[in-house]
Each structure stands twice: as structure tokens, then as C-alpha cells.
C-alpha positions in Angstrom: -39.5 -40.8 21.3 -43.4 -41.3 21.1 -43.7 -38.9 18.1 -41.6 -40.8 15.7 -43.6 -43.9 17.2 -47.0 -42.7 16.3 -45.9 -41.6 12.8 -43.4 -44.7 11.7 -46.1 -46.0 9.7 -48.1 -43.3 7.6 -46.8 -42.2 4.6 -44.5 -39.4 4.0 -47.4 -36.7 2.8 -49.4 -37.3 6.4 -46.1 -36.2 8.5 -45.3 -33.5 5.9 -48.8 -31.7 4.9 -51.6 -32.9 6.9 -50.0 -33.0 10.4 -48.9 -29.1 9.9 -52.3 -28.2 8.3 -54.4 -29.8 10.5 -51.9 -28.0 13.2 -52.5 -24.6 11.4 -56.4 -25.0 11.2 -56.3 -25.4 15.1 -53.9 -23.4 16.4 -53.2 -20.7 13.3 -55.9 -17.9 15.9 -53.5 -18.3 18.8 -50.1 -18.0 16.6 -51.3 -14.9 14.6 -51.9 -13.0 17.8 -48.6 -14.1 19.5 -46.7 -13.1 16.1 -49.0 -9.9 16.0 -48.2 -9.0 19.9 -44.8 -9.3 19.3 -44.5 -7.3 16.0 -46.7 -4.7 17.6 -44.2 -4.8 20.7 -41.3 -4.1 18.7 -42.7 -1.4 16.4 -43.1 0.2 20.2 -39.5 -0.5 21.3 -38.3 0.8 18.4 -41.0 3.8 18.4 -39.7 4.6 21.6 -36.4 3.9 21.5 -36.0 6.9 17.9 -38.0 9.3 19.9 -35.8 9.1 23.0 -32.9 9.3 21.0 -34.8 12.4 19.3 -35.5 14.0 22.5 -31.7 13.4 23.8 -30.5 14.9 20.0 -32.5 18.0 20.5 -31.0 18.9 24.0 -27.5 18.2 23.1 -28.1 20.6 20.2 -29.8 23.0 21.7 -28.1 22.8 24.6 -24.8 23.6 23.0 -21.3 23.1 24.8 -22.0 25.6 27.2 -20.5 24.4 30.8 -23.5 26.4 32.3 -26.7 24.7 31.3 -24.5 21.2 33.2 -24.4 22.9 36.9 -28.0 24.0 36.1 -29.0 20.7 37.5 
């Protein structure tokens, strides 16, 4: 593999700190808003996800066992 061609001869504390810093400094903008859209994305799942269950919690209770409220529709 190229990679481990390129870094063969540097010492250990270039492949270990600078690469990933120097990686971080450049890219560090783009991978907070990828990991922030995709938090915010699943506080919206879930968001949505307890208010359906909610909604579906609230007409089964308030819709009782009643057979009539079911040929309503």
C-alpha cells in the first residue's frame, strides 16, 4: 500500500500526532457539521418517533375497547 510507503521512514510521533492534527486543522469544519447533521437527525427521529408513539397512546386510551369507534372508519 502507498500509505505505509510514504510513512516507512518518519518517526513514530509524525504517523501518530502530526498526521491526525494536521488532518484535524484541515478537515475538523467539515467533520463537526457531518457529526452535528447527524446528531441533529437523530434527536428528530427520535423526536418524532416518542410523539407518534404519544399520539398512538392517547387514541388507544381514549379510544377505549369499544368495537364501535373500529367500524367508524
Amino acid at each position: 500500500m502507498a500509505g505505509k510507503g510514504i510513512l516507512a521512514g518518519l518517526p513514530w510521533w509524525v504517523t501518530w500526532v502530526v498526521v491526525p492534527v494536521v488532518v484535524l486543522v484541515v478537515f475538523g469544519g467539515l467533520i463537526t457539521t457531518a457529526l452535528g447533521f447527524l446528531i441533529g437527525l437523530l434527536f428528530k427521529v427520535l423526536i418524532a418517533a416518542a410523539l407518534i408513539a404519544g399520539v398512538i397512546y392517547l387514541v388507544r386510551r381514549a379510544g377505549g375497547s369499544s368495537s364501535s369507534s373500529k367500524s367508524d372508519w
